[in-house]
MARDREN-335080 format. One record per atom (N, C-alpha, C): residue number from 1; residue in one letter; x, y, z. Coordinates in nm, 4 decimals. Layout:
r resi->NUM&resn->A&px->X&py->Y&pz->Z
...
# end
This chain:
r resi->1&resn->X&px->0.0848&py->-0.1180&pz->0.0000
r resi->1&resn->X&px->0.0000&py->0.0000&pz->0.0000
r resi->1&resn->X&px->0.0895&py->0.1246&pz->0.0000
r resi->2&resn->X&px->0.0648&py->0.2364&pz->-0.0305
r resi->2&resn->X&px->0.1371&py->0.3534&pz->-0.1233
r resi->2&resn->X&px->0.0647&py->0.4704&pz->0.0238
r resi->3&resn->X&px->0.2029&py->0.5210&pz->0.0320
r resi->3&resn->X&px->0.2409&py->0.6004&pz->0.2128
r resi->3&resn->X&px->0.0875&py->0.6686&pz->0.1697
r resi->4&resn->X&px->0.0423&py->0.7499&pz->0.0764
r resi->4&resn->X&px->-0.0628&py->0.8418&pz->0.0421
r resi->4&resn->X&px->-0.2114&py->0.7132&pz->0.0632
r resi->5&resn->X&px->-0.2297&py->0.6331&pz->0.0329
r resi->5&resn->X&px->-0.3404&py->0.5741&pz->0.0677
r resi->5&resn->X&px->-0.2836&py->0.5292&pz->0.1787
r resi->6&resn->X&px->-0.2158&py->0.4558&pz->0.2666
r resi->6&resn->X&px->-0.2132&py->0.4889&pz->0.3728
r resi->6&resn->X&px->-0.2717&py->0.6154&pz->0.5084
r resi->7&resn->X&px->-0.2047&py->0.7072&pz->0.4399
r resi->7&resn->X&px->-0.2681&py->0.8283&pz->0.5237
r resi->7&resn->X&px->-0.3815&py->0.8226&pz->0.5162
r resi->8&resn->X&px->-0.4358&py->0.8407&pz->0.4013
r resi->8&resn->X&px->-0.5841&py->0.8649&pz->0.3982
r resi->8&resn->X&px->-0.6853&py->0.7663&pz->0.4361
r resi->9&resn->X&px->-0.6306&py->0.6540&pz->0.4799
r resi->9&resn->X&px->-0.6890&py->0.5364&pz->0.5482
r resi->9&resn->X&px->-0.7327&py->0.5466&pz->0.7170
r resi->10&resn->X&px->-0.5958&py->0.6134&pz->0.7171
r resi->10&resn->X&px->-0.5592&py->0.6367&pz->0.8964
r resi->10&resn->X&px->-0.6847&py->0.7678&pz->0.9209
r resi->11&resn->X&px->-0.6484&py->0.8572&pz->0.8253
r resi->11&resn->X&px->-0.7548&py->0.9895&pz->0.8006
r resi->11&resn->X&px->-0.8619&py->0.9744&pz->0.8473
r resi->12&resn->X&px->-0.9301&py->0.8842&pz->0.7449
r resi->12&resn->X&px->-1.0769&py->0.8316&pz->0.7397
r resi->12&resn->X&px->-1.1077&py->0.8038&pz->0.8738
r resi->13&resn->X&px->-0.9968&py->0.6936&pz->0.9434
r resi->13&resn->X&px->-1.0485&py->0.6169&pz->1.0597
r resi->13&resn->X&px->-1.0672&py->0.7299&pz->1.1768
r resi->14&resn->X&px->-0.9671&py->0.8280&pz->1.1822
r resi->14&resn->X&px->-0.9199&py->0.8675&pz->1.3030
r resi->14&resn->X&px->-1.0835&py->0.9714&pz->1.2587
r resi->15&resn->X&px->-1.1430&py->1.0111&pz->1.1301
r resi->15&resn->X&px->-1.2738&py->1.1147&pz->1.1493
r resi->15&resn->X&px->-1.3585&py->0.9790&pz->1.1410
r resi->16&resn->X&px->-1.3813&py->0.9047&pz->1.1440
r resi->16&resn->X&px->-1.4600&py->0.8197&pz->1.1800
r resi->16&resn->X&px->-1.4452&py->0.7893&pz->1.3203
r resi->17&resn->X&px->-1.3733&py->0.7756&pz->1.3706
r resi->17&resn->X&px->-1.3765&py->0.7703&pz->1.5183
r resi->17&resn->X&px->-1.4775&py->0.8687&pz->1.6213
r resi->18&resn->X&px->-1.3974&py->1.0195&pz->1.5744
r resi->18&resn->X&px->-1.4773&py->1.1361&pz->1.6109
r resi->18&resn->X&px->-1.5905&py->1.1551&pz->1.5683
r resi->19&resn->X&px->-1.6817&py->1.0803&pz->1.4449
r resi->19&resn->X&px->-1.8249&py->1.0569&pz->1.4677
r resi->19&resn->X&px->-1.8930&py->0.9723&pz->1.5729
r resi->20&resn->X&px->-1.8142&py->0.9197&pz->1.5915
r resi->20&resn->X&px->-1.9003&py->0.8321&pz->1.7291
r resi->20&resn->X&px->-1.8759&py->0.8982&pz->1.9083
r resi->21&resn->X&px->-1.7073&py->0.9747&pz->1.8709
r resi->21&resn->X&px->-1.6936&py->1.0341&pz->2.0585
r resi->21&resn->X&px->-1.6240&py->1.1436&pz->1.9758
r resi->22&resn->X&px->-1.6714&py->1.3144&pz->2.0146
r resi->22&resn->X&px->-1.6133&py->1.4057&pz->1.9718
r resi->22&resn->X&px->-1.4897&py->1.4140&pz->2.0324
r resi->23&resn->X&px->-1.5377&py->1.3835&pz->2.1655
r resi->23&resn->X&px->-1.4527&py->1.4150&pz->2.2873
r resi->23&resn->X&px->-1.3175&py->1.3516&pz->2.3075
r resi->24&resn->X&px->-1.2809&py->1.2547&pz->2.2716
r resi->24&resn->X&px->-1.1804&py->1.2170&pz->2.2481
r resi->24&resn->X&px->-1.0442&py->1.2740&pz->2.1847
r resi->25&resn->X&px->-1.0008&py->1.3272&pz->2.3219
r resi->25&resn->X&px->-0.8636&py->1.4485&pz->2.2934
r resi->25&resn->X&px->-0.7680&py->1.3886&pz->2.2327
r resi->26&resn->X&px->-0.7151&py->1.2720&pz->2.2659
r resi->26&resn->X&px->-0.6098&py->1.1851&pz->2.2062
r resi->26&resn->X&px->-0.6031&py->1.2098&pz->2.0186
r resi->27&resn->X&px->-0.7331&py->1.1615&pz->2.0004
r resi->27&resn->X&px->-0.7983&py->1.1928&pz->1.8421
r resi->27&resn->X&px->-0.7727&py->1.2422&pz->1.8031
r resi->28&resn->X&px->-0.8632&py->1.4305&pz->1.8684
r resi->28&resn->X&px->-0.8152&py->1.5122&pz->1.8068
r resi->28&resn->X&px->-0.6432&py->1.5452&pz->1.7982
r resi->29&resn->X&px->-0.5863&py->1.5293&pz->1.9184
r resi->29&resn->X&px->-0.4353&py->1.5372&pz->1.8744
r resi->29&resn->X&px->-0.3835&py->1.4426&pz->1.7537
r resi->30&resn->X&px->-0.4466&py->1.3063&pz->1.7296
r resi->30&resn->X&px->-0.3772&py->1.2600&pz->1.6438
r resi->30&resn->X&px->-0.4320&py->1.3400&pz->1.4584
r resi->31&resn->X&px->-0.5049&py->1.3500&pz->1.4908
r resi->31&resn->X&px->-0.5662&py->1.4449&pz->1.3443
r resi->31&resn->X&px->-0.4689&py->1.5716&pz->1.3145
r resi->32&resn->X&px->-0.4627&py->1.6211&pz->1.4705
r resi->32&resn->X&px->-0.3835&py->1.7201&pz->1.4416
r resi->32&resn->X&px->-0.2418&py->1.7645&pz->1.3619
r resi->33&resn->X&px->-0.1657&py->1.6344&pz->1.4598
r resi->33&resn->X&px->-0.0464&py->1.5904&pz->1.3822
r resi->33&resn->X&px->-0.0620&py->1.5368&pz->1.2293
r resi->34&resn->X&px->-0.1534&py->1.4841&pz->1.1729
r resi->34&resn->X&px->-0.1715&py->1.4465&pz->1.0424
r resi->34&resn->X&px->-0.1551&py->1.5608&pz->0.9525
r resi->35&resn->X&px->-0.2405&py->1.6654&pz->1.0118
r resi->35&resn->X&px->-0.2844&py->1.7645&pz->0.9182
r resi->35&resn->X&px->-0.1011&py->1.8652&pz->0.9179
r resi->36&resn->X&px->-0.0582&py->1.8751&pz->1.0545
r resi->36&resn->X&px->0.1126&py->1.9537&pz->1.0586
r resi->36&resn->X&px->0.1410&py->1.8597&pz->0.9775
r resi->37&resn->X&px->0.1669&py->1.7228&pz->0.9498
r resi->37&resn->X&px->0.2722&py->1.6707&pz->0.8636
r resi->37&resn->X&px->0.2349&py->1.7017&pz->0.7287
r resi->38&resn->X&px->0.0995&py->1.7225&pz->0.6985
r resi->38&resn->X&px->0.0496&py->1.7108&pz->0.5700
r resi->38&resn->X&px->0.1216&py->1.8838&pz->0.5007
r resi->39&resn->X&px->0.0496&py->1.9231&pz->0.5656
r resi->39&resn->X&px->0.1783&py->2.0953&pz->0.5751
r resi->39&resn->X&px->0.3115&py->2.0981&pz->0.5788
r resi->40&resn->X&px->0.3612&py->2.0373&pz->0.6457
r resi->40&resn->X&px->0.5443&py->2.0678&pz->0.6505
r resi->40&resn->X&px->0.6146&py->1.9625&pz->0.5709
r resi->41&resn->X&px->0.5336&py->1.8410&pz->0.5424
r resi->41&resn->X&px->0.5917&py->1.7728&pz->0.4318
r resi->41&resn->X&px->0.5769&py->1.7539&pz->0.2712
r resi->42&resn->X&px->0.4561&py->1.8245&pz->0.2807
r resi->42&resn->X&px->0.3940&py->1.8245&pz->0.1583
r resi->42&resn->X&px->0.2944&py->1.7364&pz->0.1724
r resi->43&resn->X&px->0.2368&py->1.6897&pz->0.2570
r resi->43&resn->X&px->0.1484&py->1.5285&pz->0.1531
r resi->43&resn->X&px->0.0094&py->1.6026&pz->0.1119
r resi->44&resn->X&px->-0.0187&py->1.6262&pz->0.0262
r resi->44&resn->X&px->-0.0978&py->1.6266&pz->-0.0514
r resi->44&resn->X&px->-0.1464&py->1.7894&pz->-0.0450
r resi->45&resn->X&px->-0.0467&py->1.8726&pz->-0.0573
r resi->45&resn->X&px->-0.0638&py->1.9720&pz->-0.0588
r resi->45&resn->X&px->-0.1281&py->2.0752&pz->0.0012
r resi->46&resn->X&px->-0.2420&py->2.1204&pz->0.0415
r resi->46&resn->X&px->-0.3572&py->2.1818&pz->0.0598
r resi->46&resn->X&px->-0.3015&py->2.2871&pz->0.1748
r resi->47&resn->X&px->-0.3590&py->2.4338&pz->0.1395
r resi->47&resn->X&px->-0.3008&py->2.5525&pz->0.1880
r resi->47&resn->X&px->-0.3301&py->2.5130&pz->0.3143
r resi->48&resn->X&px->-0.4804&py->2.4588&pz->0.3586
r resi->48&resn->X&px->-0.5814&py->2.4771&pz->0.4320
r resi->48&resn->X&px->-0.5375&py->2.3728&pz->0.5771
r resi->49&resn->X&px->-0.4191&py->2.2856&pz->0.5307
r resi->49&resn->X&px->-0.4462&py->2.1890&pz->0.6820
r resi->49&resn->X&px->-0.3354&py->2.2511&pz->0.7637
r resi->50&resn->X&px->-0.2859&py->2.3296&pz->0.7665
r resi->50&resn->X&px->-0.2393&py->2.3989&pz->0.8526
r resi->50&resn->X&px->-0.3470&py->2.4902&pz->1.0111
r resi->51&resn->X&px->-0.4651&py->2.5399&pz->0.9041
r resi->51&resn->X&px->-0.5605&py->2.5812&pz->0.9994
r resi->51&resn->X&px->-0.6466&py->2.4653&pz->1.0145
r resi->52&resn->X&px->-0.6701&py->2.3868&pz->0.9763
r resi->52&resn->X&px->-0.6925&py->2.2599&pz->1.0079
r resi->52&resn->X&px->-0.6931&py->2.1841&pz->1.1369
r resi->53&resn->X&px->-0.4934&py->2.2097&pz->1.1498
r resi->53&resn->X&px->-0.4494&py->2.1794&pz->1.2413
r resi->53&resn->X&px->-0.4730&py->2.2073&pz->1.3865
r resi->54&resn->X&px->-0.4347&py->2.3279&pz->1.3389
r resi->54&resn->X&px->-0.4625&py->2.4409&pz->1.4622
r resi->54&resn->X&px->-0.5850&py->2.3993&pz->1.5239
r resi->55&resn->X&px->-0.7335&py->2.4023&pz->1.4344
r resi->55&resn->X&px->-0.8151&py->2.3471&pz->1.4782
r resi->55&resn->X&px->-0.8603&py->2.2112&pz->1.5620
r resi->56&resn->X&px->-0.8008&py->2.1045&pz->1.4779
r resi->56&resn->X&px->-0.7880&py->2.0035&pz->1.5541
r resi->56&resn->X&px->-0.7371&py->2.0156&pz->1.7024
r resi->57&resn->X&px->-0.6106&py->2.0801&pz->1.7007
r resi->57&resn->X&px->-0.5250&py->2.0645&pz->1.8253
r resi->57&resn->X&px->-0.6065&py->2.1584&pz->1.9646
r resi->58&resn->X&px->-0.6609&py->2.2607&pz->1.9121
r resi->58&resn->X&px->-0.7483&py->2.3164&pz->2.0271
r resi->58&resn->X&px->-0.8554&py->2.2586&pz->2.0641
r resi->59&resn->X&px->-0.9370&py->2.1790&pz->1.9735
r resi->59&resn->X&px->-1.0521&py->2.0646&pz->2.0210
r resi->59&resn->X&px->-0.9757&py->1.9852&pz->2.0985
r resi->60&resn->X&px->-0.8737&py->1.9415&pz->2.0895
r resi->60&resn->X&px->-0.8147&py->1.8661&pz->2.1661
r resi->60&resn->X&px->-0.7508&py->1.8952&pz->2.3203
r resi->61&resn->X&px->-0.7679&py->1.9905&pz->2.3094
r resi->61&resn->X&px->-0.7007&py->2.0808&pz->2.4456
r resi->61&resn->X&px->-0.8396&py->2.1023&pz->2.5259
r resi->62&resn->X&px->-0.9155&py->2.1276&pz->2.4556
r resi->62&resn->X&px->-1.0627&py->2.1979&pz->2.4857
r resi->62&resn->X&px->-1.1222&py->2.0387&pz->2.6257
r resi->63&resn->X&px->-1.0680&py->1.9375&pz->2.5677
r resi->63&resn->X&px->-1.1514&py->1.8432&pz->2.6238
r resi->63&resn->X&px->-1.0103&py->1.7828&pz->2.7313
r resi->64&resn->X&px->-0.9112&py->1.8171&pz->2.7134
r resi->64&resn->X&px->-0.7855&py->1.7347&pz->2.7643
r resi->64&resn->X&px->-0.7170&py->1.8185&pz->2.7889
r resi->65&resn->X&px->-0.7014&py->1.8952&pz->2.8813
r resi->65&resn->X&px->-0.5816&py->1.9995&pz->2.8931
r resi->65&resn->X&px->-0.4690&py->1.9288&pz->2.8625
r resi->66&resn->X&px->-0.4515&py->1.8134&pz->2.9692
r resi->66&resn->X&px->-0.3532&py->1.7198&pz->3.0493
r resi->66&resn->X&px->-0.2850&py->1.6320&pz->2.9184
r resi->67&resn->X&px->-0.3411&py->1.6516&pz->2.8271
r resi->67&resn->X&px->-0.3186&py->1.5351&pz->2.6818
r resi->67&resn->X&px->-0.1802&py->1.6102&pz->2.5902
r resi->68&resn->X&px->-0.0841&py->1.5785&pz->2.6131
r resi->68&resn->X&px->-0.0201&py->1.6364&pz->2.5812
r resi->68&resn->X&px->0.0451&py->1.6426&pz->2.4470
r resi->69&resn->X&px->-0.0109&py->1.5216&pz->2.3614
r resi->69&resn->X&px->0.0240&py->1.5280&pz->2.1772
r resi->69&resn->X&px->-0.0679&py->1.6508&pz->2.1616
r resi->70&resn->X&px->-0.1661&py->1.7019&pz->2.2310
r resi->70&resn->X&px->-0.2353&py->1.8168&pz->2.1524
r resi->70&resn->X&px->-0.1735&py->1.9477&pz->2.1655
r resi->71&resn->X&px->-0.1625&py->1.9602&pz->2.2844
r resi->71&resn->X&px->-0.0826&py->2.0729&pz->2.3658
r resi->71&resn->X&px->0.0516&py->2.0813&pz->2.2863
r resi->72&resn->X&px->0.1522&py->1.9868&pz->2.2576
r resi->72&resn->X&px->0.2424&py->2.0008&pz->2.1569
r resi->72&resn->X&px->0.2298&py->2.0795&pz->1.9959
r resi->73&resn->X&px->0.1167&py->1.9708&pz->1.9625
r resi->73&resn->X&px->0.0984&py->1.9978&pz->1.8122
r resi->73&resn->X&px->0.0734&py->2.1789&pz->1.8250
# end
């Protein structure tokens, strides 16, 4: 399987997850980090996952202060 369908596998799952528990800070931190790598490495371009990110990572704080992949990202 090809690193790009990969991601977008992990993608899918990790917003499929957050349809069933928003709340799940861990999540949102891991989305978060998806969307920074997708930005600083290129994967698949898009101006937009940078604020993305940002977004993710404060949902994630919002519910988890203490969670600290979010607080990083």
């Amino acid at each position: 399987m090809r690193v790009d369908a990969m991601r977008a596998a992990l993608k899918k799952r990790l917003e499929a997850a957050l349809e069933r528990n928003k709340t799940r800070a861990e999540i949102w931190s891991c989305l978060a980090q998806m969307y920074v790598d997708a930005y600083a490495f290129g994967f698949q371009a898009d101006p937009n996952d940078i604020d993305r990110a940002l977004d993710a990572a404060r949902r994630g704080v919002e519910f988890d202060r203490t969670q600290q992949t979010g607080v990083v990202t």
